[in-house]
C-alpha positions, -999 to +999 in steps of 0.1 A: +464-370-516+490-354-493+524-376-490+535-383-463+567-405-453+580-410-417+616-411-410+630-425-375+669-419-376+689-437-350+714-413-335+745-428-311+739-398-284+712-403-256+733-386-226+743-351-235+710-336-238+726-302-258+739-329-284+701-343-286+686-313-286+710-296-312+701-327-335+662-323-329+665-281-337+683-290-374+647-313-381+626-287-366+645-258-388+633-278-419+605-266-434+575-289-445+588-312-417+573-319-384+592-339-355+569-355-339+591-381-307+626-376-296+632-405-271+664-402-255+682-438-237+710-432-215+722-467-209+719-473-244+731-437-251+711-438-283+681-410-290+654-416-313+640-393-333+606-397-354+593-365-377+570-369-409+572-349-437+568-349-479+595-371-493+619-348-504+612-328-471+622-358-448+655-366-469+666-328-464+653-331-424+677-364-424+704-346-438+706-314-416+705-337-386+735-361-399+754-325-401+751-311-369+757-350-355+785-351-381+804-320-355+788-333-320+794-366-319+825-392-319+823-427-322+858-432-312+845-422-276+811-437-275+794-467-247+761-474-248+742-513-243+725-511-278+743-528-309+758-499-331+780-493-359+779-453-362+766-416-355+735-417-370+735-457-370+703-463-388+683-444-410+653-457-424+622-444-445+586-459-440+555-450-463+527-438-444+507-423-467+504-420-505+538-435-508+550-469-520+574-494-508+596-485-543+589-444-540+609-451-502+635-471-516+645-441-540+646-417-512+666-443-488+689-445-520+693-407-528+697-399-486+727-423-488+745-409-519+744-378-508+754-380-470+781-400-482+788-375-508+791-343-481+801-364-454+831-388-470+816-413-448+800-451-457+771-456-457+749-494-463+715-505-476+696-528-459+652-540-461+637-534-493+665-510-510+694-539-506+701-554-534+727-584-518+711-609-499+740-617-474+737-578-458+701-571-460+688-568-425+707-545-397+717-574-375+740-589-410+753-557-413+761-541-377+777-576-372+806-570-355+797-534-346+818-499-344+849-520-329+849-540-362+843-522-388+880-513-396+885-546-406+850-551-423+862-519-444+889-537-463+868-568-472+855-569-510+819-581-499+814-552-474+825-526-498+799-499-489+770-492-512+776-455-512+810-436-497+849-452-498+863-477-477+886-455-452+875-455-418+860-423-406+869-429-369+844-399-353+818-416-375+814-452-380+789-458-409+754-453-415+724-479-424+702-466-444+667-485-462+628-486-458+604-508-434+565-507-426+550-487-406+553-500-368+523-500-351+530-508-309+497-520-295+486-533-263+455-554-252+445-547-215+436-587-194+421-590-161+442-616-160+482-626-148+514-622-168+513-659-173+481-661-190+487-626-207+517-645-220+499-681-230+476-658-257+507-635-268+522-669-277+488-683-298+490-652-313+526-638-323+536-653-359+567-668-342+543-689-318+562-708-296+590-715-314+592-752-314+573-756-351+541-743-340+537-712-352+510-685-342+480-675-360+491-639-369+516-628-396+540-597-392+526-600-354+552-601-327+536-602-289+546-609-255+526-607-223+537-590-189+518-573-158+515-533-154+514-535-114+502-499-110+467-504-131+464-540-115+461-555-150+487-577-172+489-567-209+498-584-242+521-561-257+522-560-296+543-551-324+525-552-351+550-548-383+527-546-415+491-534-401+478-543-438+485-578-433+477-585-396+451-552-383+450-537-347+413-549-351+421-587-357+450-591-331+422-573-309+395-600-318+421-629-319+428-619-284+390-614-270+384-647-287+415-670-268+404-646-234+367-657-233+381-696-237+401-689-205+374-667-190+396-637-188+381-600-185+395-573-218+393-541-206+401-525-242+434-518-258+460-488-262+483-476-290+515-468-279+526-438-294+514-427-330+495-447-353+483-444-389+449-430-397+442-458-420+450-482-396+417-467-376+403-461-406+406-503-413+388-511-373+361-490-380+351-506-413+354-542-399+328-529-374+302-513-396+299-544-413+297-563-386+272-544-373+255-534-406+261-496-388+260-464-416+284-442-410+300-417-436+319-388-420+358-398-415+353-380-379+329-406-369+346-435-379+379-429-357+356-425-330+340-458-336+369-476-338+382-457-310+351-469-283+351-505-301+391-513-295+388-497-261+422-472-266+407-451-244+401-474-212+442-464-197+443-428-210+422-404-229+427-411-269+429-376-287+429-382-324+445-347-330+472-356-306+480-398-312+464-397-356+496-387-378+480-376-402+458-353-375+493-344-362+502-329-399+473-312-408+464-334-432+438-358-417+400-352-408+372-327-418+392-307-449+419-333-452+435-321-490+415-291-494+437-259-503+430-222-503+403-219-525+383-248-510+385-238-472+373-203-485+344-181-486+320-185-520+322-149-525+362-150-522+359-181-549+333-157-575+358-128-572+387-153-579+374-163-612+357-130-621+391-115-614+420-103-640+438-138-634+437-169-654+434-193-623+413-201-610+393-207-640+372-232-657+387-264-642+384-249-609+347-243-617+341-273-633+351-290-598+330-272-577+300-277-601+306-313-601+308-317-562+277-293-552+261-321-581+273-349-560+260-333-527+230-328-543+225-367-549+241-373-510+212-353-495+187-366-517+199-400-499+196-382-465+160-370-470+153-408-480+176-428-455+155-433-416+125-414-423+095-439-416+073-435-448+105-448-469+119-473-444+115-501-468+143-480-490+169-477-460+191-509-475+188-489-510+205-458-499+229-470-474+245-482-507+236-453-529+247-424-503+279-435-497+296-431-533+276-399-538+289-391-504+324-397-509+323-383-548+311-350-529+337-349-506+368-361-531+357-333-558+365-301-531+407-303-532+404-306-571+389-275-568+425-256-557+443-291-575+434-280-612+447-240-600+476-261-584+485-273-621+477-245-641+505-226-618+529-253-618+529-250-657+536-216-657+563-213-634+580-243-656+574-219-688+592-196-669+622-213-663+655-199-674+669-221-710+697-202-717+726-230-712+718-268-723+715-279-686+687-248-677+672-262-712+674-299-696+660-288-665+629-270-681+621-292-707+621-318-676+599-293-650+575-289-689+569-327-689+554-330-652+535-298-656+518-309-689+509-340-681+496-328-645+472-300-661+456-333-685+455-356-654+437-336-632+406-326-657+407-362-664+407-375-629+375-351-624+357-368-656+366-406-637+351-393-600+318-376-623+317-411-639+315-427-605+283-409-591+260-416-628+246-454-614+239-442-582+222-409-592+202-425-614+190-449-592+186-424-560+160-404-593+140-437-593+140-444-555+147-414-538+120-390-519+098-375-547+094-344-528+133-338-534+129-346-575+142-309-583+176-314-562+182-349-583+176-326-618+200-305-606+224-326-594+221-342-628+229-309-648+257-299-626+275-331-631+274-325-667+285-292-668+312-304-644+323-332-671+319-301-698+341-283-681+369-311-671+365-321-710+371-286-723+404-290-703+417-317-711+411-311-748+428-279-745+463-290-728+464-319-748+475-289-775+506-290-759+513-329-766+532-340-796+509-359-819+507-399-809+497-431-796+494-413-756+481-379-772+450-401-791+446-426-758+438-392-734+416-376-759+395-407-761+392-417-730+381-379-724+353-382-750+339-414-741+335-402-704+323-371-713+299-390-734+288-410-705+285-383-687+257-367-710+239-399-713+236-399-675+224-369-670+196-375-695+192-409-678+181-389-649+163-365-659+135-382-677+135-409-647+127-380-628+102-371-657+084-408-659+075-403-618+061-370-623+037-383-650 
């Protein structure tokens, strides 16, 4: 899976649009990076700029703008209404996807070492990558702002985590850290601010402040009236979409509107929002409505109609989805080269005078074509009338074939991915210690990365056996031959992925790790044959 960490630096400019514009060319300059908001504030003479990237992508993108901001702007002249402390006041790093919490907080630490380090100027921790309790959110440390911070330089307890104590007077200091992903949502009421503003309270986590709290964590909500569509809106932060859901807050509010007798007229996302935070809506809905859906495309749409985000303004996936935004969201989402191309292009790959791609490539695309193989099986069955009675049968059977199908295509270019990577380590230079240090390091990764992604394809292979098996005892009969297939190219694909693992493994000093891989291997592969024969004469037993 593609990582992808957003990064929403706070810079004290929001007047001189050259300044802001300068700022937003050193992001765009940075490749692997793409900016996607820069929201200018002139009374608050503050711009904020939003961009995604791969981690060490958005720490360089972070970097190059605290440069150019480092020669354009000056604290020592600055005005604006918001709370500030510094040029580029806050800086923080929010998983979005494939990234934890911890993998943030090493990036929030390494962006403030070395800004401090080219820059000579403080910089602070604060969320998740503080580690004192008394300066851990922004307010505790911007206490006392620009004007202050003079003083606050000189006092032990507000040494800075990274950078000396002298006051940079064209600078400030920086706050750097991680948060959750912010997702601004708002729920559309027939109604008035007043009752927009009763649910927002029965809702929000603070609830009304006086010991009765609302009914929705890491919720924060308000209500207010939008006079030019004639409708009042409660307007939603919502600061950990894991805990409380666009979906819930959406249902919460439906619930507390029908008690008051109160049209919804659907909701709206408020600038970009997470796939899986779609992704989340839409499965609370096919359960609810027992609906079968498997394509990722259909899915956003459902969750799209059933939240009602496009009732004030068209909702274009490509457009509002970050991951869409990217390139690394819907129909192809983490297929490379190999996978997006021709099968003749993929034949003369491997039949080429190149060692990649070679059998782990192969032994991917074997394994997904067996995994389709089961899916359609599943399709042939799933809706037709003479095998209604099996409809609740493959609505659980397709789907892990389904997804096994769909998983197996990046691994395709992933195991050609590895194979490169290891070589280009191999290559390295090791002619001082350091070089040696480095390529020993770059060796490590590589290895391990050529054993993990064989052995990854042996777990997904070990995923599909159950519901193969059971699609050769229930599925249409007339489709038996795809189901032997299917079988046999799943075993060669767990062939394959074994033969790979068993190979790099070679390059792993004998031990406890080198014995637990080459084990786990065998016993999957093992599995793997006994499916496959599990199949096959189920297969047999209905032609007899």
């Amino acid at each position: 899976m593609t990582k992808i960490v957003e990064c929403v630096p706070n810079f004290s400019e929001g007047r001189d649009k050259a300044v802001i514009e300068a700022i937003a060319g050193a992001v765009r300059g940075c490749p692997g990076v793409t900016l996607l908001d820069v929201d200018p504030g002139a009374s608050t003479n503050r711009t904020v700029y939003t961009f995604v990237g791969g981690p060490d992508e958005v720490v360089e993108a972070a970097l190059a703008a605290a440069r150019v901001a480092y020669h354009k702007i000056d604290m020592s002249k600055h005005k604006g209404s918001h709370p500030r402390m510094g040029a580029l006041d806050v800086c923080p790093f929010i998983p979005v996807r494939g990234v934890t919490q911890k993998e943030c907080v090493t990036l929030a630490v390494t962006f403030g070492r070395r800004l401090a380090k080219e820059l000579g100027v403080p910089v602070y921790l604060y969320g998740a990558a503080s580690s004192r309790e008394y300066r851990s959110t922004l307010p505790q440390i911007r206490a006392g702002e620009y004007e202050g911070l003079k003083e606050k330089l000189t006092q032990p307890k507000w040494e800075p985590d990274f950078g000396g104590r002298e006051f940079v007077s064209r600078w400030g200091a920086t706050v750097t850290g991680v948060r959750k992903f912010l997702i601004a949502y708002n729920i559309n009421l027939l109604s008035t601010k007043e009752q927009a503003h009763r649910i927002a309270l029965n809702l929000r986590e603070q609830g009304r402040g006086t010991g009765q709290p609302g009914r929705l964590k890491c919720c924060q909500a308000i209500g207010w009236y939008l006079e030019e569509q004639q409708l009042a809106q409660i307007s939603v932060n919502l600061t950990d979409y894991d805990v409380t859901p666009m979906h819930v807050v959406y249902e919460e509010a439906k619930k507390d509107a029908a008690e008051l007798r109160l049209g919804v007229m659907g909701s709206e996302a408020v600038g970009l929002v997470p796939l899986g935070a779609l992704l989340q809506a839409a499965e609370y809905y096919i359960q609810k409505e027992e609906l079968f859906i498997l394509e990722e495309e259909q899915k956003v749409q459902l969750a799209i109609n059933r939240l009602g985000l496009s009732t004030l303004s068209p909702f274009n996936p490509k457009e509002r989805i970050i991951e869409y935004c990217v390139g690394v969201g819907g129909a192809g989402a983490g297929v490379g080269r190999l996978g997006k191309g021709s099968v003749e292009e993929l034949v003369k790959g491997v039949a080429s005078r190149c060692p990649a791609p070679g059998g782990g490539s192969v032994a991917a695309l074997v394994a997904a074509l067996g995994a389709a193989l089961g899916a359609m099986v599943g399709q042939m069955t799933f809706g037709k009338r003479q095998w209604e009675a099996l409809d609740p049968a493959m609505r659980q059977l397709i789907p892990p074939l389904h997804d096994a199908a769909t998983a197996l295509v990046p691994a395709i270019d992933a195991d050609t991915a590895a194979y490169n990577a290891y070589m280009d380590a191999v290559r390295l230079p090791q002619v001082t210690e350091e070089e040696k240090g480095v390529r020993e390091r770059a060796l490590r990764v590589a290895m391990e990365r050529t054993i993990q992604v064989p052995l990854s394809l042996l777990k997904t292979i070990d995923q599909t056996l159950e519901p193969l098996l059971q699609m050769a005892t229930l599925g249409n009969y007339n489709c038996r031959s795809d189901v032997q297939v299917g079988a046999r190219c799943l075993e060669a694909g767990a062939w394959g992925a074994y033969y790979n693992v068993m190979i790099n493994l070679d390059n792993l000093m004998e031990g406890p790790e080198k014995t637990s891989l080459q084990t786990q291997a065998e016993e999957m592969l093992q599995k793997a044959r006994q499916g496959c024969e599990a199949v096959l004469s189920e297969v047999q037993k209905r032609v007899e």
